[in-house]
C-alpha positions in Angstrom: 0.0 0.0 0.0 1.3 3.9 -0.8 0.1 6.0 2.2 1.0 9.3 2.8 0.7 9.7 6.7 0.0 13.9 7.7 1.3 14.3 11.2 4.0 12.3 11.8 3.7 12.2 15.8 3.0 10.0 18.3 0.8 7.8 16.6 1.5 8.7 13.0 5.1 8.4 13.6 5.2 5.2 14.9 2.3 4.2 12.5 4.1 5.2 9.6 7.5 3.9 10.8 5.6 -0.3 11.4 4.0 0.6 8.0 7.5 0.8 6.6 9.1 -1.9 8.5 6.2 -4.2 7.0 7.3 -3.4 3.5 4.5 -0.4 2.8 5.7 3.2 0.8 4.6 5.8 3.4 5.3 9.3 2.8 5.1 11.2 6.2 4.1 15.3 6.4 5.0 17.3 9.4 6.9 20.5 10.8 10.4 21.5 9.8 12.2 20.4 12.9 11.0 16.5 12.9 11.2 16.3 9.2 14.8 17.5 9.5 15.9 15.0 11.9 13.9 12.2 9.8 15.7 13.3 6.9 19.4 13.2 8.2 19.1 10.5 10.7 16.1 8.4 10.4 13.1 8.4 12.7 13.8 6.3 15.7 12.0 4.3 17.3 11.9 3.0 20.3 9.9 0.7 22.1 10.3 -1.8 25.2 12.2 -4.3 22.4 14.7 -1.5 21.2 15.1 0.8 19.0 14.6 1.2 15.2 15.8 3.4 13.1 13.5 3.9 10.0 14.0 5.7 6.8 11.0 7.5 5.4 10.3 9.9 3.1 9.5 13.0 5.0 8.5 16.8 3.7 6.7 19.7 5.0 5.6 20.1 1.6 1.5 18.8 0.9 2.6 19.1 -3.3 5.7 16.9 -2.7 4.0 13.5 -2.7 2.9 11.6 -5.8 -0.2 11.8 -4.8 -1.2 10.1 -8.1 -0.3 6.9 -6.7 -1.4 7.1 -3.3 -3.9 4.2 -1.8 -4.7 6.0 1.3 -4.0 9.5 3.4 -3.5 8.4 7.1 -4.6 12.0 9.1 -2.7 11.9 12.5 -3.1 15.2 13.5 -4.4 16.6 16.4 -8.1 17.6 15.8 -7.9 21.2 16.2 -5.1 21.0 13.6 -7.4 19.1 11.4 -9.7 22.1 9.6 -6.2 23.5 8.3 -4.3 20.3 7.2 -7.8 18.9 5.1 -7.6 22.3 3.2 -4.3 21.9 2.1 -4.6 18.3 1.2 -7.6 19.3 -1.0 -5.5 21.4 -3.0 -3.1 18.4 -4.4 -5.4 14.7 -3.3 -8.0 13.7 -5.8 -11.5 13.7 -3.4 -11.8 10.0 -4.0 -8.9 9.5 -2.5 -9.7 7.4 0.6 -9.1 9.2 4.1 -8.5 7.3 7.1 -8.6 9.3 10.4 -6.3 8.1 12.8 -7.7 10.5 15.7 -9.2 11.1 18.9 -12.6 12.7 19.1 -15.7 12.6 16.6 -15.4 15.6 14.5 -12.4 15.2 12.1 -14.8 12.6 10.2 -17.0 14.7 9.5 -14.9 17.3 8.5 -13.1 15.3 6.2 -16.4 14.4 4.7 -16.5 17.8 3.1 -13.9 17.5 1.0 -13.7 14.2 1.0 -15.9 10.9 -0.4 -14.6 8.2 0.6 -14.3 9.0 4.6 -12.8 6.3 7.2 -12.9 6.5 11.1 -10.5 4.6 13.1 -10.5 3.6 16.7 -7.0 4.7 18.0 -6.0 3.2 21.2 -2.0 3.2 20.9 0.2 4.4 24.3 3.2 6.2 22.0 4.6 9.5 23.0 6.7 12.0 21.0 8.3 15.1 22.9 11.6 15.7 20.9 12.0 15.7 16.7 13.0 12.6 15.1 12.6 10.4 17.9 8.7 8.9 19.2 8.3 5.9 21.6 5.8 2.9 21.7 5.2 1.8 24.7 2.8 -1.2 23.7 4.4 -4.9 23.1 4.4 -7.3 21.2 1.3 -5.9 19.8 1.7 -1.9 19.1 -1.6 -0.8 19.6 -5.3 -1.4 18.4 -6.1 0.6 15.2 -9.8 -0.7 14.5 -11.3 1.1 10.9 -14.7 1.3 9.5 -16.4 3.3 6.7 -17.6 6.8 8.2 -20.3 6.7 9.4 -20.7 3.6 9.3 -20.0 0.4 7.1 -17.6 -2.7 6.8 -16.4 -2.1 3.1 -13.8 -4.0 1.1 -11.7 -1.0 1.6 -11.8 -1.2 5.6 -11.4 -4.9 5.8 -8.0 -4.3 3.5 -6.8 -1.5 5.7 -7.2 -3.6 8.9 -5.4 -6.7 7.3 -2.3 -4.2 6.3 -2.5 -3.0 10.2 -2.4 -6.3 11.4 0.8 -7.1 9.3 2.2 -4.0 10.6 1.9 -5.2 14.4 -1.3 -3.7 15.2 -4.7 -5.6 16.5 -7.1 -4.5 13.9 -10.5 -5.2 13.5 -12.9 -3.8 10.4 -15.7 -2.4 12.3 -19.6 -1.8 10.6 -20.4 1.1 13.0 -17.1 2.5 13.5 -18.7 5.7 14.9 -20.0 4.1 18.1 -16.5 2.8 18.9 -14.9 6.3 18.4 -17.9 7.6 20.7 -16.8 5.0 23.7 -12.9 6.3 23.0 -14.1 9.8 23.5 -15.8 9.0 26.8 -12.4 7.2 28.0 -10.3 10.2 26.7 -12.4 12.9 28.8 -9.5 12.0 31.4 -6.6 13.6 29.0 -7.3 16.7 30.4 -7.3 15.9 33.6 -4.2 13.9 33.7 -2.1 17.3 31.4 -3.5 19.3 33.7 -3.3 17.9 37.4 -0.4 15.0 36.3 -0.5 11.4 35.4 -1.6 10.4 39.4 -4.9 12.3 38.9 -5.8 10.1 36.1 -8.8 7.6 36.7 -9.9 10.2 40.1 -12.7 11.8 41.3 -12.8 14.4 37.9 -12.2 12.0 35.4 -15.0 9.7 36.9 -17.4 12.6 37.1 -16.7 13.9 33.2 -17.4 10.2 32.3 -20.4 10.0 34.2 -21.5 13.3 32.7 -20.2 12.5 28.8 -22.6 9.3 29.2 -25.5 11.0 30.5 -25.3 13.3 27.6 -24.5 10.8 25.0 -28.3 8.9 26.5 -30.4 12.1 26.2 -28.4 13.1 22.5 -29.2 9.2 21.5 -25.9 8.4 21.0 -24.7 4.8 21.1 -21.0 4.7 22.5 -19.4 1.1 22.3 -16.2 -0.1 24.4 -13.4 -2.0 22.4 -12.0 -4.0 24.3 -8.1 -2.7 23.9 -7.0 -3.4 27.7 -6.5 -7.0 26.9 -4.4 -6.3 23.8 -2.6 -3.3 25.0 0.5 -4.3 27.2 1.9 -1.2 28.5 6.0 -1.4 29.3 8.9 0.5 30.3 11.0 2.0 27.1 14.5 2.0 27.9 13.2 2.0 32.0 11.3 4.7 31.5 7.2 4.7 31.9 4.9 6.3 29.7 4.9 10.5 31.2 1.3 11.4 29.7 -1.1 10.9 27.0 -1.3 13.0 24.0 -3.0 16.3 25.7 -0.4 16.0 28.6 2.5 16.3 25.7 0.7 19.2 23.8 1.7 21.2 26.9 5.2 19.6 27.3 6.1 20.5 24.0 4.3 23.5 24.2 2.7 23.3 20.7 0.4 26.3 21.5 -2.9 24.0 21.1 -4.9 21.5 23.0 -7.3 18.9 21.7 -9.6 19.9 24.5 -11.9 21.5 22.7 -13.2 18.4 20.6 -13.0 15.9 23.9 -14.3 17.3 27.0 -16.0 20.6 24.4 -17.7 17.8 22.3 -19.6 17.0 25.5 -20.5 20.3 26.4 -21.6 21.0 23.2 -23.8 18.7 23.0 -24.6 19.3 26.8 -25.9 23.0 25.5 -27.6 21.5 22.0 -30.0 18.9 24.4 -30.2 20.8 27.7 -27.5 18.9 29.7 -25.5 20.6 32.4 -21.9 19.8 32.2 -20.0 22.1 34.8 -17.2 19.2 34.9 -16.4 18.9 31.2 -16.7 22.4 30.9 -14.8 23.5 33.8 -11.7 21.4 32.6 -12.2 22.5 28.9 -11.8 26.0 30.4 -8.8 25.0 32.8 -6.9 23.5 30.5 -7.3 26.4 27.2 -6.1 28.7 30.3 -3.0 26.6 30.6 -2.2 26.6 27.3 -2.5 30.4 27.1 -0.4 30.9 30.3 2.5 28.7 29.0 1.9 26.8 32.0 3.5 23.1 32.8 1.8 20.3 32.7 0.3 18.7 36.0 1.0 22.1 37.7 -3.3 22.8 38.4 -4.3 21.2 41.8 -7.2 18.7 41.0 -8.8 20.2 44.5 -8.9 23.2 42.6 -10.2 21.7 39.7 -13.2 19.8 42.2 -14.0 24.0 43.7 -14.3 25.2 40.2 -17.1 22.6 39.2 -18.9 23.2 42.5 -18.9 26.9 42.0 -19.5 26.5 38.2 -16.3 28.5 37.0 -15.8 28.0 33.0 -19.7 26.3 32.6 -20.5 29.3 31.2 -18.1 29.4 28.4 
């Protein structure tokens, strides 16, 4: 398969590096800095077996690909990034051209679906990290992650039951999915937590807050009629040390490290207060930590510097449910 792979990250770095290693032409897109370091070195790759070093082709450049030739564009960016990267692609990807989005949330989909006719969801669940150019880790093994793909919104095509049989070779679990949607709906409840663990640090994940947003996402998923399914990914996913070190954070929790000057907020914990506001739902904890955590970017602040008590005093007074 030729794939050209836009964000070449945490999950789109390692996705595109075990595409390569499986004997696949990937073409990755990304900022100047990683795609320098890809270019003279190699990305590496480590994981709890090593390291690899993998040669790709790499450019900042959306006209540089042959996109002629390409099977598949593989969007790994992070959602609020999405609206800008689909724009450029349109200018140089035929709109057949099948688009698989390898995301969290529910909204790049659709968004892709405007430019875009042949529209693919997949289920990321992938513990990776990148905080430093030309280097991202993957912290899964022996299997790298679950990548599960259906037709957006929803259908098992020919298509989808390809691309999970090339992610399978490529040391994913991979299952073609007829109502993808539903599955990315359940991630989204499970990654309400990212913004609790970026902002409070990795020992406040799975607490008090990140209990109550999930409580709240699911009582606003019933009342918008929204089916959310649960892959089960914990029994595939075998989190481990890379080179002795643990995982730091998940992907919001490196957004600050890094300090990319964005935060996928918005379209996790904001997805549920949007909907909260569209069928009369309150949602003074998603809301309050979509508010925190758009403050921390703002501030330049660290990760895991907010208190989580803190976080707790805002909900009960109902700072940010206005926003």
């Amino acid at each position: 398969m030729r794939c050209v792979v836009l964000g070449a990250g945490a999950i789109g770095g390692v996705l595109g590096a075990r595409l390569a290693q499986a004997g696949h032409d990937v073409h990755v897109v990304d900022r100047r800095a990683h795609v320098d370091a890809i270019r003279a070195h190699g990305l590496r790759v480590r994981s709890p077996d090593g390291e690899d070093v993998v040669r790709l082709a790499a450019t900042t450049d959306f006209a540089e690909p042959d996109w002629a030739g390409v099977d598949a564009v593989v969007l790994c960016v992070k959602s609020q990034d999405t609206a800008a990267a689909l724009a450029e692609l349109a200018r140089h990807a035929d709109p057949q051209t099948p688009i698989l989005c390898a995301q969290n949330g529910v909204a790049n989909e659709d968004a892709a679906l405007r430019l875009f006719a042949n529209v693919y969801g997949v289920l990321v669940a992938c513990p990776s990290a990148y905080l430093e150019p030309g280097l991202v880790r993957a912290y899964s093994s022996p299997v790298t992650g679950v990548l599960d793909v259906g037709r957006y919104p929803h259908g098992r095509d020919t298509f989808a039951v390809q691309v999970s049989r090339v992610l399978s070779g490529a040391g994913y679990a991979s299952e073609a999915r007829a109502d993808i949607t539903a599955y990315k709906y359940g991630k989204l409840v499970t990654n309400l937590g990212n913004a609790v663990e970026a902002l409070c640090g990795p020992s406040a994940r799975g607490g008090n807050l990140d209990r109550l947003a999930m409580d709240e996402a699911r009582t606003v998923l019933f009342s918008a009629g929204i089916h959310a399914e649960f892959a089960p990914v914990s029994a595939l996913v075998q989190v481990r040390p890379v080179f002795g070190e643990r995982r730091p954070g998940g992907s919001s929790w490196q957004s600050l490290y890094r300090r990319t000057g964005g935060i996928e907020t918005d379209y996790l914990n904001g997805e549920i207060v949007r909907l909260g506001r569209l069928h009369g739902v309150p949602t003074p904890v998603n809301a309050a930590l979509q508010y925190a955590a758009n403050r921390l970017v703002a501030s330049g602040g660290e990760p895991g510097s907010v208190s989580e008590l803190d976080l707790l005093r805002a909900v009960v007074d109902g700072r940010g449910a206005a926003r």
